[in-house]
LODREN-629895 format. One record per residue (C-alpha): x, y, z. Coordinates in Angstrom, 1 decimal. Layout:
! residues N
ATOM     c1     c2     c3
ATOM      X      Y      Z
...
! end
This chain:
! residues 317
ATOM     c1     c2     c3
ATOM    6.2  200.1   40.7
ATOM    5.5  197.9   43.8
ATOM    7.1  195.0   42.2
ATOM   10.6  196.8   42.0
ATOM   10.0  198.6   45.2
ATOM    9.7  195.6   47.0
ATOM   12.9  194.1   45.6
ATOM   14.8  197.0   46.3
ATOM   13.6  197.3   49.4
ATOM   16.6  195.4   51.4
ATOM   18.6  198.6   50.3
ATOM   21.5  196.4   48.6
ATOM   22.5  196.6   45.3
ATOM   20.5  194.8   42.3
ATOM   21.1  195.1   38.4
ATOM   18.7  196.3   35.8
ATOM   19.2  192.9   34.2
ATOM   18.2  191.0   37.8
ATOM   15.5  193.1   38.3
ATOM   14.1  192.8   34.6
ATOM   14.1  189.5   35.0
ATOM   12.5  189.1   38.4
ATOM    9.2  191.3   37.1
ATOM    9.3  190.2   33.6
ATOM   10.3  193.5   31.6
ATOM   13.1  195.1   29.7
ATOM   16.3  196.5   31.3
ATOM   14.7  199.5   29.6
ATOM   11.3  199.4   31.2
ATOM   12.9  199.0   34.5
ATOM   14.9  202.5   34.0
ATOM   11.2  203.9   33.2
ATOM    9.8  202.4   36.6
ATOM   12.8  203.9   38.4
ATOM   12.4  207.2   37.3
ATOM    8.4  206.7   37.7
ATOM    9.7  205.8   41.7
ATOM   11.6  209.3   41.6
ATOM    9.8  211.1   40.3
ATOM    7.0  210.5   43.0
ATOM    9.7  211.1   45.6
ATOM   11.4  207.6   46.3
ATOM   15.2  208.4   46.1
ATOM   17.0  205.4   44.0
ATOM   21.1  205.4   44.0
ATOM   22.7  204.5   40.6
ATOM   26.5  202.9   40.9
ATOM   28.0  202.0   37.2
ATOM   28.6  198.3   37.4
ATOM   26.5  197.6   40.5
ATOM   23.1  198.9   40.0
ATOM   20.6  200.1   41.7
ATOM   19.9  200.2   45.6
ATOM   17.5  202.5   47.9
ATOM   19.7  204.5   50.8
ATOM   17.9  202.4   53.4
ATOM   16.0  199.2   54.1
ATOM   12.0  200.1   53.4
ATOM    8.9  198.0   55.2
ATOM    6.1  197.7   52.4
ATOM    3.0  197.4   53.8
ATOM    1.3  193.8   53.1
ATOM   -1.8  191.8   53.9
ATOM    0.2  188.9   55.9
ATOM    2.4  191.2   57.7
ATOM   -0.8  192.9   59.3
ATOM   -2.2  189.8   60.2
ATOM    1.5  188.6   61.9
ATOM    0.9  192.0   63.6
ATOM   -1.7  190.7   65.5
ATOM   -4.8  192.8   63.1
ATOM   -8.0  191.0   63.9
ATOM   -9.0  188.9   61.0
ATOM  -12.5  189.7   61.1
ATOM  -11.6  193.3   59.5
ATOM  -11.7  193.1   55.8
ATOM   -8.3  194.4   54.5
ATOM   -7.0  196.2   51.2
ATOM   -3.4  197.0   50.7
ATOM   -2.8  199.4   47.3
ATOM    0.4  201.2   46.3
ATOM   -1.1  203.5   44.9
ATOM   -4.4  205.1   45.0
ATOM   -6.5  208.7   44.5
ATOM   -7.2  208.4   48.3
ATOM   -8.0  206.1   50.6
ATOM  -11.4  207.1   52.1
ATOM  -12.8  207.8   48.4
ATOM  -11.8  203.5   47.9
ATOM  -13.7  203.0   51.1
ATOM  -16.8  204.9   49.7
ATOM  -16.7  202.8   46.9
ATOM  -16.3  199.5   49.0
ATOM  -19.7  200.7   50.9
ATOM  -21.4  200.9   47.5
ATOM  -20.3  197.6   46.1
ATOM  -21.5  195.8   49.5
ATOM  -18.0  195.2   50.7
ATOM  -17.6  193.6   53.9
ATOM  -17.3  195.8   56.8
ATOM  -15.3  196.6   59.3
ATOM  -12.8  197.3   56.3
ATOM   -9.4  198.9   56.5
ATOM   -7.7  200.5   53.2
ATOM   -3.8  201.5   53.4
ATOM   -1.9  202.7   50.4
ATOM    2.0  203.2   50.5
ATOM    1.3  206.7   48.3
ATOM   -2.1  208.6   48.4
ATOM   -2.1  211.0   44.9
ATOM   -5.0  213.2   46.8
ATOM   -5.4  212.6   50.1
ATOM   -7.6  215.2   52.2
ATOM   -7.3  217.1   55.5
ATOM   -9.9  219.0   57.8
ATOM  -11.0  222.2   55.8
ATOM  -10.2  220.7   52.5
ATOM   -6.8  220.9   53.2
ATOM   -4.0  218.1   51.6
ATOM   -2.8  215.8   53.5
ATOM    1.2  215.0   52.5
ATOM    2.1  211.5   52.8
ATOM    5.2  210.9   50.8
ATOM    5.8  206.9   50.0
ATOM    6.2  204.1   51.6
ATOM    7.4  206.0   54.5
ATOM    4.1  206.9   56.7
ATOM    0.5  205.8   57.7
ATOM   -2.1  206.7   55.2
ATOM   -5.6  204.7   55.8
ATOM   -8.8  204.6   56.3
ATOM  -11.1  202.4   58.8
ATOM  -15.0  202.3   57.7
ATOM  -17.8  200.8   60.4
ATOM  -21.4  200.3   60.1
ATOM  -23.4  201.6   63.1
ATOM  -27.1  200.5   63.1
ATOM  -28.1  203.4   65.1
ATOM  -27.6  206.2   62.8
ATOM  -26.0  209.1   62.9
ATOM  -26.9  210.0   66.7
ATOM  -25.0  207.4   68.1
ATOM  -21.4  208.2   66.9
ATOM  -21.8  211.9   68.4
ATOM  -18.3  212.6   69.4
ATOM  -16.6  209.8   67.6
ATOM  -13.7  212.2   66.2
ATOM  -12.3  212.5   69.4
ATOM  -12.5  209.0   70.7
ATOM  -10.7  208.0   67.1
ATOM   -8.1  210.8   69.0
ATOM   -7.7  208.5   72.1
ATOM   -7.4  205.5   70.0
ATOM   -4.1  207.1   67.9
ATOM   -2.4  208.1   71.5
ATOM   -3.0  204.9   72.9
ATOM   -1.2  203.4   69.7
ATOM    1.6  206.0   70.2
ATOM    2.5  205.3   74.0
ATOM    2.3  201.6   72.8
ATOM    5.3  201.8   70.8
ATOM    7.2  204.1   73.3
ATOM    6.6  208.0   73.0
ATOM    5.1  208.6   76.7
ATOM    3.8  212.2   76.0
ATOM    1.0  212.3   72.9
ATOM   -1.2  214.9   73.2
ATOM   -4.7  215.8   72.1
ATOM   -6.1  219.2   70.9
ATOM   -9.7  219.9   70.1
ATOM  -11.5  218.3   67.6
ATOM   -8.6  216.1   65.6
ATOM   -5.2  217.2   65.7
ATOM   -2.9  214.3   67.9
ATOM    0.6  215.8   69.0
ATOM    3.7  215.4   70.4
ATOM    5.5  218.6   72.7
ATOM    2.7  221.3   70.4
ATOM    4.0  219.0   67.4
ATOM    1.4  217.9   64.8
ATOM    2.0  214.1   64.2
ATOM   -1.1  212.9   63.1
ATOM   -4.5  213.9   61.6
ATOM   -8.2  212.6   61.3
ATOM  -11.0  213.3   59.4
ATOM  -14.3  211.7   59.4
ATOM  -17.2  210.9   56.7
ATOM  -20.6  209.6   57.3
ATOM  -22.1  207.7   54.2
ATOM  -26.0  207.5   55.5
ATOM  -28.2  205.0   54.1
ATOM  -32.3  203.8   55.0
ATOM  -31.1  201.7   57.5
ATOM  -27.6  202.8   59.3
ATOM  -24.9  205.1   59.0
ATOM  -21.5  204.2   57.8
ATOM  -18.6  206.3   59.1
ATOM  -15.4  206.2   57.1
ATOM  -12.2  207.1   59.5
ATOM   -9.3  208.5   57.7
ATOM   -6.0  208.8   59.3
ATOM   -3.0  210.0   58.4
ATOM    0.2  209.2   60.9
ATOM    3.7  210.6   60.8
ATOM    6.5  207.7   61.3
ATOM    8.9  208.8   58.6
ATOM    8.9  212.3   57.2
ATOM   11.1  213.6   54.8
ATOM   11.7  217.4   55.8
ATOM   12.5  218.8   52.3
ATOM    8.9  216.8   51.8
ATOM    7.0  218.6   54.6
ATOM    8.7  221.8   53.8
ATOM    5.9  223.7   52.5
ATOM    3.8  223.3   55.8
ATOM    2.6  225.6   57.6
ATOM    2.6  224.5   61.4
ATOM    4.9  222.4   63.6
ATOM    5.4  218.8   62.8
ATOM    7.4  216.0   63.8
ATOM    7.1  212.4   63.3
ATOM    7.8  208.6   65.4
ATOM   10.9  208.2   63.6
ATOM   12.3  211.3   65.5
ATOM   10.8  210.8   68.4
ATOM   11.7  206.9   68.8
ATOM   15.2  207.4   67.4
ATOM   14.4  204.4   65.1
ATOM   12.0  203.7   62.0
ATOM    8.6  201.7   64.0
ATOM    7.0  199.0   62.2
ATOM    4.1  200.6   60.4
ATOM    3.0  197.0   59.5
ATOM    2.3  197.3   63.6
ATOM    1.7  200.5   63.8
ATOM   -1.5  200.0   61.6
ATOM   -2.5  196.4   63.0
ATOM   -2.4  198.1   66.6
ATOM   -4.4  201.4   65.4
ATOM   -6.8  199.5   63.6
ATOM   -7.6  197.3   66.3
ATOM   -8.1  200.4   68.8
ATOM  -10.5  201.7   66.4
ATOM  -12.5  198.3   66.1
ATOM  -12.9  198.6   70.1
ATOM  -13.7  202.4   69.9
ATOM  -16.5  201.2   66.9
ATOM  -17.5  198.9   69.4
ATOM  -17.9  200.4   72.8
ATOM  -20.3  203.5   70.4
ATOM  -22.1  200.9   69.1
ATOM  -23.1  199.8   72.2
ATOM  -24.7  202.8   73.4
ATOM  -21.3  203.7   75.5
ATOM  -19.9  206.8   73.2
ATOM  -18.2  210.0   74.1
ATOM  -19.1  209.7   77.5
ATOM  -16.7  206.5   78.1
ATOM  -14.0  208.4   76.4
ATOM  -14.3  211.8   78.3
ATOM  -12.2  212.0   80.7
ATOM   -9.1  209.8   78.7
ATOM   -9.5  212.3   76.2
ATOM   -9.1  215.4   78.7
ATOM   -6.2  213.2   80.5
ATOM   -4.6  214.0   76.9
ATOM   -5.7  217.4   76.6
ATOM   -3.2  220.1   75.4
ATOM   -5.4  223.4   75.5
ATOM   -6.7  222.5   79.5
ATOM   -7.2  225.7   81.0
ATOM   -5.3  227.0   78.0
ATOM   -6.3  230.9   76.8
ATOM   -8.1  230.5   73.7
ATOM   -8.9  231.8   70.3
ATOM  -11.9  229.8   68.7
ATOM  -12.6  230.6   65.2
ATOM  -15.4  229.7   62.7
ATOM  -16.4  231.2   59.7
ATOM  -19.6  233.4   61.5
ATOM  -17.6  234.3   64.4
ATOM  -14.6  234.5   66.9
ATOM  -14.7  233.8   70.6
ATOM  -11.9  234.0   73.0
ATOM  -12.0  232.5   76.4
ATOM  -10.5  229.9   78.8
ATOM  -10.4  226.3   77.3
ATOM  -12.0  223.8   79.8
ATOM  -12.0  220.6   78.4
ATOM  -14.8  218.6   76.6
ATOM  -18.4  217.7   77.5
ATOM  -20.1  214.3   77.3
ATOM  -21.3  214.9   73.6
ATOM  -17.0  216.0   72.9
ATOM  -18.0  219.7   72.8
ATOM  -15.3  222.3   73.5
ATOM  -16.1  223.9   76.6
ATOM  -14.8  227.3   76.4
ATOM  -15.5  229.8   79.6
ATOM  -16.1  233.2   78.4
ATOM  -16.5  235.8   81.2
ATOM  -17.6  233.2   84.0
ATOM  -19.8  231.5   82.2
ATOM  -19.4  228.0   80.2
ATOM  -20.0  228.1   77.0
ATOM  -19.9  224.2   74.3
ATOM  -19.0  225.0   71.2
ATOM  -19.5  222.0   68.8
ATOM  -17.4  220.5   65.5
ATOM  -17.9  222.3   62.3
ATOM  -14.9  224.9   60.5
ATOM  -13.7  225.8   63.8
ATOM   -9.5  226.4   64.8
ATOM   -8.4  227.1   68.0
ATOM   -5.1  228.7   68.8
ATOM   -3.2  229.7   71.6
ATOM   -3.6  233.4   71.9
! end
């Protein structure tokens, strides 16, 4: 499917007979691999005597293009079309012995996951769907608050390419005006010697709206917000290349403490009344930014209260 994806990916017009012959199949096998493309939600036009073209021009993701994009070659890269998900090809990258730092990106992720088991929708070829993986020596103590740094890194990527207002709410939701545009979750695969931490991230650029109509909070994407499709070939050298400084300045001993007050520069619930849920209780108070450690200070009745990751929400009451 990548094969006649990228060759219709200049949105003109190209024969079943041209593309057969370009990938080495049947006219009949390409009509299969077209409606395999539809069927996974890539819309494919069909004229009589012309062929077959996409309704716009589509950027595949692709090894060299990240590299053009300025993504430091030291980072071991994978680029798939298709995959399970991409933090579950990182896990098994870890257990082969793959080099690391290692990025995987997949145009179309078949089971991708959110915070609370949740599924994160990616649609194809359209967004950001990867995962970052880092080896810290240290163990799990040192990458205390790492979530939210991974937070800073994703704005700063955003105001790069020209939206001046991302926001931040506590622990991993990035915004844009209370609009969810990207999400992160975080697994730790611990070993005798060091911990690895696998960074998933899923980015809105391009959303189709019939796609995301079965979600159930506010979203928006760069696309909209840009008033023109970004390069997610940059968009993913760029965030990758924040993350390897973020890896960086933990591993040195730095951690949440150098990210503080950029993350509460960011922070959308500041002095905010709150609702923080979890599953053993419910607390409602005045949001008041983040400690050192990237706990939620909360002031209930006078008194400051940190309330630390886990299956919480906070809302807005």
């Amino acid at each position: 499917m990548q094969k006649i994806l990228s060759l219709l990916s200049d949105s003109k017009f190209h024969s079943g007979e041209e593309l057969g012959e370009a990938i080495g199949v049947t006219r009949a096998a390409v009509w299969k691999k077209l409606k395999k493309l539809e069927s996974i939600g890539v819309t494919v036009h069909s004229v009589k005597g012309r062929g077959y073209r996409l309704p716009a021009p589509l950027e595949l993701l692709s090894d060299s293009a990240l590299l053009a994009s300025g993504l430091q070659p030291k980072v071991a890269r994978k680029v798939v079309f298709e995959t399970e998900s991409t933090n579950s090809d990182v896990k098994q990258h870890i257990a082969e012995g793959g080099d690391l730092p290692v990025l995987v990106t997949a145009e179309h992720q078949l089971n991708g996951k959110g915070r609370r088991g949740r599924q994160w929708a990616s649609g194809v070829a359209k967004n950001v769907t990867m995962s970052f993986a880092w080896r810290f020596e240290g163990g799990p103590s040192v990458i205390e608050g790492l979530s939210l740094a991974v937070g800073v890194a994703v704005a700063r990527t955003i105001k790069k390419l020209g939206v001046p207002n991302p926001g931040l709410k506590w622990p991993n939701d990035v915004q844009i005006d209370g609009q969810k545009v990207c999400g992160i979750l975080l697994e730790m695969v611990i070993d005798e010697d060091a911990c690895h931490v696998i960074i998933g991230i899923g980015l809105n650029v391009e959303m189709d709206s019939e796609f995301m109509a079965a979600v159930d909070q506010p979203w928006t994407d760069l696309a909209t917000r840009l008033g023109k499709v970004p390069s997610r070939n940059q968009i993913v050298a760029e965030l990758t290349n924040e993350l390897v400084a973020v890896c960086e300045c933990f591993e040195e001993g730095h951690g949440m403490k150098h990210y503080q007050a950029i993350w509460q520069a960011h922070d959308v619930l500041f002095n905010q009344p709150v609702t923080v849920s979890s599953v053993s209780q419910q607390r409602v108070g005045i949001a008041r930014g983040i400690d050192e450690s990237g706990a939620l200070l909360v002031e209930e009745n006078g008194v400051l209260v940190a309330l630390h990751g886990g299956e919480v929400s906070v809302r807005r009451r």
